[in-house]
C-alpha positions as CSV (number, residue, x, y, z in Angstrom):
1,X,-2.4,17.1,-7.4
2,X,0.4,19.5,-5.5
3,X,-0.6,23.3,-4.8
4,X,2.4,25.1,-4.6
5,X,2.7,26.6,-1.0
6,X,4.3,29.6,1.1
7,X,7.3,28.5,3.4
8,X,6.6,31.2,6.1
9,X,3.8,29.5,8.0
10,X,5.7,26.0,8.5
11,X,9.0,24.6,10.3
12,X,11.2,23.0,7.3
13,X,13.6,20.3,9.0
14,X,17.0,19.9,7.8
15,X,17.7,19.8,4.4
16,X,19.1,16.2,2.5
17,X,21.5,16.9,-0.1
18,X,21.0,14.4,-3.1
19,X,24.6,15.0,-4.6
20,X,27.2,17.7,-5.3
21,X,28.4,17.9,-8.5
22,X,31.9,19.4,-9.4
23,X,32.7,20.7,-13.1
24,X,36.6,22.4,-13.7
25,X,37.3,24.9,-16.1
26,X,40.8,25.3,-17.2
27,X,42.1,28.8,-17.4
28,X,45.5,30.7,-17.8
29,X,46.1,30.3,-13.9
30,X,45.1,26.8,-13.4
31,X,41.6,24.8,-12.8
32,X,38.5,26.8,-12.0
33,X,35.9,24.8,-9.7
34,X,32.7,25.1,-9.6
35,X,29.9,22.8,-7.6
36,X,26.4,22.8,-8.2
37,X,23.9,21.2,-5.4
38,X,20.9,19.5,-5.2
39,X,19.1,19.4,-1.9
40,X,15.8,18.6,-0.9
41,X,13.5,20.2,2.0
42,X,10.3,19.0,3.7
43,X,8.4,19.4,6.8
44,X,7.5,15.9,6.9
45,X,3.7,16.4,6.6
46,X,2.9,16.2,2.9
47,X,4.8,19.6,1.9
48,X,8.3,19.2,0.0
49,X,10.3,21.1,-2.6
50,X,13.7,20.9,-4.4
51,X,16.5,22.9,-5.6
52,X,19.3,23.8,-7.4
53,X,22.4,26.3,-6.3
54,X,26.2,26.7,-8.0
55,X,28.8,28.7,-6.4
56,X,32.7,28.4,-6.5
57,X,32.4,26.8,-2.9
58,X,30.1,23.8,-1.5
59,X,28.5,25.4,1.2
60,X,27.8,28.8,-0.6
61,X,26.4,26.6,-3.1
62,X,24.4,24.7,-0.6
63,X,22.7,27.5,0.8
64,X,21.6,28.7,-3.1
65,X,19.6,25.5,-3.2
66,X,18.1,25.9,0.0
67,X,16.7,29.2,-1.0
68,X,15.5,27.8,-4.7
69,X,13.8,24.9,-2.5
70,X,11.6,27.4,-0.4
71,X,10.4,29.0,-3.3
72,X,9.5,26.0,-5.1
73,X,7.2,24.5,-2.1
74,X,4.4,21.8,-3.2
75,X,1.5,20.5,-0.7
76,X,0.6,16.8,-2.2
77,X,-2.0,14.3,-0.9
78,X,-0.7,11.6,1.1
79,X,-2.8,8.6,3.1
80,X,-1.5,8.1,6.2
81,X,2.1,7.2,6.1
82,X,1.8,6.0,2.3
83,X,0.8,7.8,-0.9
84,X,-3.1,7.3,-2.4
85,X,-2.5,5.3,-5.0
86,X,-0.1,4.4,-7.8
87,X,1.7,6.3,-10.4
88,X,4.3,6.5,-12.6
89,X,7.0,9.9,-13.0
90,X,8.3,10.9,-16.5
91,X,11.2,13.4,-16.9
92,X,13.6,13.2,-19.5
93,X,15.1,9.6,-19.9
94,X,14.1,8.6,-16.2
95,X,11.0,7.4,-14.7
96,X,9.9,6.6,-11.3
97,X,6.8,4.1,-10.4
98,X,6.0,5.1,-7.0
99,X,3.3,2.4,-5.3
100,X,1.7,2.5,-2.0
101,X,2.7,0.0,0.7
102,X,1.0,-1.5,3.8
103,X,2.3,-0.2,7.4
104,X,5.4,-1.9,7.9
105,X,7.0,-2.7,4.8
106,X,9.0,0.5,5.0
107,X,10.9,2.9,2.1
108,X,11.9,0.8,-0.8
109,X,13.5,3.2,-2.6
110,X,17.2,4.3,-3.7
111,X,19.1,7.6,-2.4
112,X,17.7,10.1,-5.0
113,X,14.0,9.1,-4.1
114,X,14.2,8.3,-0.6
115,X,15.3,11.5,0.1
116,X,12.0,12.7,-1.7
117,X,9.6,10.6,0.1
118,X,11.6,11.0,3.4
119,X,11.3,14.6,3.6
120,X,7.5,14.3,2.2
121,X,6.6,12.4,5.3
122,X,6.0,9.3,3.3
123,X,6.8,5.8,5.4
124,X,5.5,3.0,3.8
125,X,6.2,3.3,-0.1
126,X,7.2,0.6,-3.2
127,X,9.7,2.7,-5.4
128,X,11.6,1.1,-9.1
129,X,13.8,3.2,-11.3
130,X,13.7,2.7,-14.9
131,X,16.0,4.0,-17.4
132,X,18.5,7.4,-16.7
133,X,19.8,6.8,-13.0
134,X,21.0,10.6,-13.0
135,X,20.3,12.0,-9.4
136,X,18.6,14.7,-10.8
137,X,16.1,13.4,-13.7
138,X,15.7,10.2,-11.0
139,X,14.3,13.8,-8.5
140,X,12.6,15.6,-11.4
141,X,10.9,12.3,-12.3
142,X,9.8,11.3,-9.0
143,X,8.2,15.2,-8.0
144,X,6.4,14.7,-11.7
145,X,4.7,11.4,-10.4
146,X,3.7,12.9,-7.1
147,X,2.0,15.9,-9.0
148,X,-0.4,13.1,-10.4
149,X,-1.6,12.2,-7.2
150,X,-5.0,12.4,-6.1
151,X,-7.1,12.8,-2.8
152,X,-10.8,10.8,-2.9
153,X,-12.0,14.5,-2.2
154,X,-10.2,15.3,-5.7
155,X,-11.8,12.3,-7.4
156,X,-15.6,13.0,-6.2
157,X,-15.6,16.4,-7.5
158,X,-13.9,15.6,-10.8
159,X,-16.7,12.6,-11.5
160,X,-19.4,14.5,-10.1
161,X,-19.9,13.1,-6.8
162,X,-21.7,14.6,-3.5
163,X,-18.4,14.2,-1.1
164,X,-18.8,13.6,2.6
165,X,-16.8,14.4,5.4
166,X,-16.7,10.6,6.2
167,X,-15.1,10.4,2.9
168,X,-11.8,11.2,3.8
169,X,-10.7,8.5,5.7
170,X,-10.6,4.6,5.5
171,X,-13.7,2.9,6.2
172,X,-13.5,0.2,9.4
173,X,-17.0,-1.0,9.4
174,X,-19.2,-2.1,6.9
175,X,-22.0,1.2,5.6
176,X,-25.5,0.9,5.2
177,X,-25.8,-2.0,7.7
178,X,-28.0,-2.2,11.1
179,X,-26.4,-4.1,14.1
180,X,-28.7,-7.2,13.7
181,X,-27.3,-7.8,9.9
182,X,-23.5,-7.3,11.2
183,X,-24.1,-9.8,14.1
184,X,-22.1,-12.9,12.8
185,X,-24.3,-15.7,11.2
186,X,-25.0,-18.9,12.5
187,X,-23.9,-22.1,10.6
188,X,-26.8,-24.1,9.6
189,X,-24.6,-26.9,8.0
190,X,-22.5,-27.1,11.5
191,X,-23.1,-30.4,12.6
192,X,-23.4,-32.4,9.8
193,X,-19.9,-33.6,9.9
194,X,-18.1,-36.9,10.9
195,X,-21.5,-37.1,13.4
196,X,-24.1,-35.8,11.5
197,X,-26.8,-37.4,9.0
198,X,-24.2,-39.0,7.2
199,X,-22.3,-40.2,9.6
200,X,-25.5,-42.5,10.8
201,X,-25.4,-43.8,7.0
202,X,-21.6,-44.6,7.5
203,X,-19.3,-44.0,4.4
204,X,-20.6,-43.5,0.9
205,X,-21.9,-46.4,-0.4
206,X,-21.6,-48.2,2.9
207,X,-24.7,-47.6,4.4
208,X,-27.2,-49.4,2.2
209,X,-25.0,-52.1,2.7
210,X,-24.8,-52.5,6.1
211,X,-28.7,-51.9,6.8
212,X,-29.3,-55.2,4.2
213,X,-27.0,-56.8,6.3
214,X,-28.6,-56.5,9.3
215,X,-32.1,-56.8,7.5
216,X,-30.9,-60.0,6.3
217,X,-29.3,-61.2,10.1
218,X,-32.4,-60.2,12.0
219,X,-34.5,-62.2,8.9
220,X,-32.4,-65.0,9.8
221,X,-33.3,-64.8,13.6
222,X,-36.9,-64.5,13.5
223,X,-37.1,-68.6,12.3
224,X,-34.5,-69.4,15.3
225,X,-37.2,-67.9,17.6
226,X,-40.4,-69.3,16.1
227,X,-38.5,-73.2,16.5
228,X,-37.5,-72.3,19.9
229,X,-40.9,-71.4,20.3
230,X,-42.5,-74.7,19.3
231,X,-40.1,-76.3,20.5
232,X,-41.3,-75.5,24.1
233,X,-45.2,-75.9,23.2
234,X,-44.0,-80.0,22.5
């Protein structure tokens, strides 16, 4: 869940305009312009904001949306270079699903959200549109599904939960476990392959075979002797 935050205690990078719209009005003179801008600003570390300014000139109405973006400030959870977990932005027509990635997949996202995730500090994010592609519901939408995210501190305390300072971050090793159980287990079954047990019986079915074979050659043998035998005593 965002808390909405104070811009005088961090360093905002450059701001990412997401579009520039231009509406004319036509008057007794001619064509009035007017521009109305949509910029984004983020200091990369979990904290970003957006904003709206219109003036009769592009930058005047650039620097209106700066102002409105570092009043409207939001702190969310993120998890390492990716977001906690998955969830899904409403606003208007649009909506966002926004889906955490493993290191190295990258930003899938288009313009209007990658500017939102860039400037959030997020690296490593799944993004899909649906519906209204408008720049600025495709923003409102995405900001609405970030506001739904949670930090495992968050989650303990809502269900109850004693929450541990070891709780914050990923767990490497197996808990609860002394070093003898972690020590890798020996295979008891290594051995019995090609030359184990069965490979003394031969292949299945084989074996009985072959021992009544040889049963049956040292049976006929054992007369051959006994003649030789007496044989020799004549």
């Amino acid at each position: 869940m965002g808390h909405r935050i104070s811009a005088r205690d961090l360093e905002l990078g450059e701001e990412k305009v997401v579009r520039v719209n231009r509406t004319s009005a036509v008057v007794k003179g001619g064509r009035r312009f007017s521009f109305a801008a949509l910029v984004i600003v983020g200091d990369r570390k979990g904290v970003v904001g957006c904003g709206q300014g219109k003036a009769r000139e592009v930058p005047t109405s650039i620097e209106k949306a700066v102002r409105d973006a570092r009043k409207n400030l939001v702190r969310y959870p993120l998890r390492g270079d990716t977001i906690p977990h998955t969830v899904t932005g409403k606003y208007r027509s649009s909506r966002v699903l926004l889906r955490p990635a493993a290191p190295g997949t990258g930003i899938k996202a288009g313009a209007s959200v990658r500017a939102v995730v860039e400037e959030l500090g997020v690296r490593n994010i799944l993004t899909k549109v649906y519906g209204n592609r408008n720049p600025l519901n495709v923003v409102k939408a995405t900001l609405n599904g970030l506001d739904q995210l949670l930090s495992k501190r968050e989650v303990f305390e809502l269900r109850g939960l004693p929450v541990h300072a070891d709780r914050e971050g990923p767990k490497l090793e197996p808990v609860g476990l002394d070093e003898e159980s972690r020590k890798p287990r020996k295979d008891v079954r290594k051995g019995k392959g090609k030359g184990g047990d069965r490979g003394d019986r031969g292949p299945r079915g084989k074996g009985k075979g072959r021992g009544k074979a040889e049963a049956d050659s040292g049976a006929e043998t054992e007369p051959e002797g006994e003649e030789n035998s007496s044989g020799d005593e004549a």
